[in-house]
N, C-alpha and C positions, 0 to 999 in steps of 0.2 A: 358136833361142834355146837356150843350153845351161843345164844343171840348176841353176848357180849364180846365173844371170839368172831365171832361175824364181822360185828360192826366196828370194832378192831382193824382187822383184816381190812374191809373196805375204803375208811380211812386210809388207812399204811400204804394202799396199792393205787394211790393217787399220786403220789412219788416218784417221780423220770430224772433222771439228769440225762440231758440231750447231750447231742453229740458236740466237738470241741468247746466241755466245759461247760455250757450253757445249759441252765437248769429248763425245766419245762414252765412255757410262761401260762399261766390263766388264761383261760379265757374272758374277754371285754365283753362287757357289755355292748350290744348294736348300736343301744340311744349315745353311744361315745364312742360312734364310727367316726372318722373325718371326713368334712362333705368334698363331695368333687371338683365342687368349685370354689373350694379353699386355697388361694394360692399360697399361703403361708405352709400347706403340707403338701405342696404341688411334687416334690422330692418321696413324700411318702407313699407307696404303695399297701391297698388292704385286699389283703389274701383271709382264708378260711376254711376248715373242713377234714378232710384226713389225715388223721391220728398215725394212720400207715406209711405215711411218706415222709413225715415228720423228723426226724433225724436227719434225713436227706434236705428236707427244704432249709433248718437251720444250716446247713452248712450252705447250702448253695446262695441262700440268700444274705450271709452273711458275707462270701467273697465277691457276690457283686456287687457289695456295696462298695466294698474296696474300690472296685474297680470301675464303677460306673456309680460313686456319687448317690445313689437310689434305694433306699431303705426299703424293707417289705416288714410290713408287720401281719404276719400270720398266725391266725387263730387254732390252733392244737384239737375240733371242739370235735371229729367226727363227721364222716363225708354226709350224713344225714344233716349235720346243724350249717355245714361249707353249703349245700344247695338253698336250703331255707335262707340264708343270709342273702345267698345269687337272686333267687327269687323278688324277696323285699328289695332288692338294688340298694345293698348298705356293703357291699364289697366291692372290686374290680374284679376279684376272680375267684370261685371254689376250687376246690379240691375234691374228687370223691374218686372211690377205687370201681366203684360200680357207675356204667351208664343210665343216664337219667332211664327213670321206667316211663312209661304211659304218664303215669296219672300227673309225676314231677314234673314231667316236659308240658303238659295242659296250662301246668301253675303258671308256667314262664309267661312273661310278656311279648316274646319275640324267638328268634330259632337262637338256642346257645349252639356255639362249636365245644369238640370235646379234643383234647388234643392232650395224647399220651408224652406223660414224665420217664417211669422206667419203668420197671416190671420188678416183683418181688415175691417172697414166699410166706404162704403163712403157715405156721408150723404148730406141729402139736407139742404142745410143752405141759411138764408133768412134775410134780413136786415127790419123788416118792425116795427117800432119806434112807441109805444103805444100798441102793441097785449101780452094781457098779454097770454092767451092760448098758448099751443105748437100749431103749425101747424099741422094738419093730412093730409095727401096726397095720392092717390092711383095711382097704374099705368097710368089709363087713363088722370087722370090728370096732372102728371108730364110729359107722354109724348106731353100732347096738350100746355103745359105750354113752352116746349126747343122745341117745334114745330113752334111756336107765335101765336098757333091757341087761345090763352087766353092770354089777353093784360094788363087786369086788376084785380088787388088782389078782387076784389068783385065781380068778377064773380060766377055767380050763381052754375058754376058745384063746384067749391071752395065752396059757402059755403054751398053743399049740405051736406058735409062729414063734415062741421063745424058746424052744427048746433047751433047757441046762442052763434057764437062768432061774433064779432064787426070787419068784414074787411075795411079796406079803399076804399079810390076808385085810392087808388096810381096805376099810372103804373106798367109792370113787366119788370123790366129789367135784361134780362137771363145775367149769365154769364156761359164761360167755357175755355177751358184752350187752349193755342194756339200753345205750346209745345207739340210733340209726346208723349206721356203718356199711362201710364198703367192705372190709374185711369179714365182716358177716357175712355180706354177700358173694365173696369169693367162697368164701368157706363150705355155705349153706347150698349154695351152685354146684361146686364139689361133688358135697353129699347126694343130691337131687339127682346127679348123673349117674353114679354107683350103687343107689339102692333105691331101690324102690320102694319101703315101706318108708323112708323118706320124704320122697320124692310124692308120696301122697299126701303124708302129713308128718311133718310142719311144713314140708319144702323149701323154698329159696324165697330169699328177698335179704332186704335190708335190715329189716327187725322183721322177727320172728315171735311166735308163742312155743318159746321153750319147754320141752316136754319133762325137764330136769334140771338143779342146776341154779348158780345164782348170778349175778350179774355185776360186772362192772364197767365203771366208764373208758371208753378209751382202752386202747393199747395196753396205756399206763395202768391203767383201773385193774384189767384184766391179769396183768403183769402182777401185781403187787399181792392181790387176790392168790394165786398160786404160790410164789412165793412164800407169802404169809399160813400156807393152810396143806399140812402135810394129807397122800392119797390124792391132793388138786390135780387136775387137766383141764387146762383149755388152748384156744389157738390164738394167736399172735404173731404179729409180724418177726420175721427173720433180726432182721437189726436189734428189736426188744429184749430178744431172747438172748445175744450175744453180748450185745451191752449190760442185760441184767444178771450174767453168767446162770443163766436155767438150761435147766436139760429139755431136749425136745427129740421126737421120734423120728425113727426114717420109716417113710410112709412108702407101700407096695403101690406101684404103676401099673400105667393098663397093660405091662409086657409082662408083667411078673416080677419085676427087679423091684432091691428094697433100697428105695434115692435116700442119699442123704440132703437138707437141703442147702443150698451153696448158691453162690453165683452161678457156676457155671451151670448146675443142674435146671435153676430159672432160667437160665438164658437158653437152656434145649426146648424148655417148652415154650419159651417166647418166638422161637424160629419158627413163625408160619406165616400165612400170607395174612395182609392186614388190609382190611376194608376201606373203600375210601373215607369212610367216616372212623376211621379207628376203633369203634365200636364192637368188640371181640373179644370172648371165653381164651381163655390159657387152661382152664385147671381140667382134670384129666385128659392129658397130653398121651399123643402115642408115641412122643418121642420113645426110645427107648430106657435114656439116661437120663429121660426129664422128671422134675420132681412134679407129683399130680397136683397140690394144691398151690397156684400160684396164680396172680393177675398183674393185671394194669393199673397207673395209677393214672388219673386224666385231669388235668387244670380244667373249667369248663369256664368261658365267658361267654358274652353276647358279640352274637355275630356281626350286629349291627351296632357300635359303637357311643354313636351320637343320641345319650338318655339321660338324661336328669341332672343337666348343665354339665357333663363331663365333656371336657375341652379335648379339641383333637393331640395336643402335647401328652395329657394325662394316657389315652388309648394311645398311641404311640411307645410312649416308655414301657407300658402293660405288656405290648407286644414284644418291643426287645428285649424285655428280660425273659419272657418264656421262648421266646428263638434260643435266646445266650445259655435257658435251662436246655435243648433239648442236641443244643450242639457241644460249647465249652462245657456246658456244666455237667456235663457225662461220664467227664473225667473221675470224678469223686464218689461215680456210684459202687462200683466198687469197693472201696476203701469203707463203706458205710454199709455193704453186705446187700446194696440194691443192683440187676443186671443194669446195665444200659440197653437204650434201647436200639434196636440191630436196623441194620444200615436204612431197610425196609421201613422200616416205622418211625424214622426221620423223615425219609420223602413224606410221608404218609402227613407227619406234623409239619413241615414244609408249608405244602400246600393246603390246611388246613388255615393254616394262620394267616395265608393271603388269600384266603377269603374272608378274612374280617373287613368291615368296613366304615368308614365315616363320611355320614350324610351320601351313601351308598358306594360313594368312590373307595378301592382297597385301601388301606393306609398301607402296609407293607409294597414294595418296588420288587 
């Protein structure tokens, strides 16, 4: 592909239409956040940060607005730019699909809580024009695949696990996301766990040094990048892939079964026990019929509410709209291709949320 087909492609894969109709909004600028002690946006809440959960949060925040008067204006930007935002305190809450690490949680000013949305998949999706089969993929492959140790779709270890399907001999051309991400970090975590030349180098995180491979932003980025670029693969959240009708692979589990990914298959691997701090890997799952690449997606705020003239009304409404996400709003994960989360990992956000506090006293009863 030459640079002009590139940069085509990259452009073009900046393009989402969200979920009920709603196109994908920009991202704002910080310096025209609203202050918190604006009473004129006292009604507005500012959200920011994963890309992955996005589909799901326009829906949910657009029914409680219905219903509770309360606008959320949430930034689409990538759970790396949702923490930096928390960080600078130019938001009420991030979004990231990855737990803050070490070095994010230093930046903080104060202890944030981290309090799981739903759980979801990220899938391997693959551009290759004429393969009627689904793809089947197993660890070894997908890591020698985003490794470049495998260059062409007809490689033999591919079609060992395909057997009597018709690969081409097209190139591979990886993609992945170039943005700090939590779906990176499910992904790259994945990987870390199933292989080990991996798991040595580049391993896990957020952002990565890609060994192959070119980048886009966002979901969307990544989304549109495949799409646009016949022989592409890269991973992407579940909802992306269905909304943007792409093919994606069913990936081999730690039992041997080849999952497809679904709700119900996230929701086998979301069935485990969950930490008090919610803080917890999903992705290779021993479920049986669970799908291996899958996580959490986690609103994170400050635990300690009372920061930089935000009124006890402001942190109050903050709270019951993520209680109304993690109970009413549950309903719609489904229907959006996200699990809900299992009964377990409600207590778990329960009581996470009533240890928030203002001027140390709970705000939640």
């Amino acid at each position: 592909m030459n640079r002009l087909m590139l940069g085509i492609a990259l452009l073009s894969g900046l393009v989402f239409a969200g979920c009920g109709g709603q196109g994908n909004k920009s991202a704002k600028d910080s310096s025209n956040a609203t202050s918190f002690g604006s009473n004129s946006n006292a009604n507005v809440l500012l959200g920011a940060g994963s890309t992955f959960v996005y589909p799901l949060f326009s829906k949910l925040f657009a029914e409680y607005a219905k219903e509770n008067h309360v606008m959320v204006n949430y930034q689409s930007i990538g759970s790396g730019g949702g923490i930096l935002q928390l960080t600078n305190k130019t938001i009420d809450f991030g979004d990231s699909d990855a737990p803050l690490n070490e070095e994010q949680t230093k930046k903080m000013s104060a202890p944030v809580l981290h309090i799981p949305m739903c759980s979801g998949a990220v899938v391997i999706s693959y551009n290759l024009p004429g393969l009627k089969s689904t793809l089947k993929l197993n660890p070894e492959v997908l890591a020698n695949l985003f490794l470049g140790k495998i260059t062409k779709w007809n490689d033999p270890q591919i079609a060992k696990i395909n057997p009597g399907v018709s690969l081409p001999e097209t190139g591979v051309f990886i993609v992945h996301r170039s943005d700090g991400s939590g779906t990176t970090n499910i992904f790259t975590t994945y990987l870390s766990k199933v292989n080990s030349d991996w798991n040595t180098k580049p391993g896990k995180g957020s952002a990565i040094n890609w060994p192959a491979g070119l980048g886009g932003k966002g979901n969307e980025g990544v989304s549109g990048l495949i799409k646009q670029t016949p022989g592409a693969i890269g991973y992407i959240e579940l909802a992306y892939a269905i909304q943007n009708n792409m093919a994606f692979a069913d990936m081999q589990n730690s039992s041997g079964n080849f999952i497809t990914p679904t709700v119900a298959s996230t929701s086998a691997a979301g069935n485990i026990t969950i930490p008090d701090d919610a803080k917890v890997s999903l992705s290779n799952t021993g479920a049986k019929d669970g799908y291996p690449i899958s996580g959490f997606t986690w609103a994170l705020i400050y635990k300690e509410q009372n920061y930089d003239g935000r009124s006890l009304q402001r942190a109050q409404k903050m709270l019951k709209l993520l209680w109304w996400n993690i109970h009413d709003g549950q309903k719609y994960c489904k229907d959006l291709n996200y699990a809900p989360l299992s009964p377990a990992a409600v207590a778990v956000g329960e009581k996470i949320l009533k240890s928030a506090t203002f001027d140390g006293k709970p705000i939640l009863e």
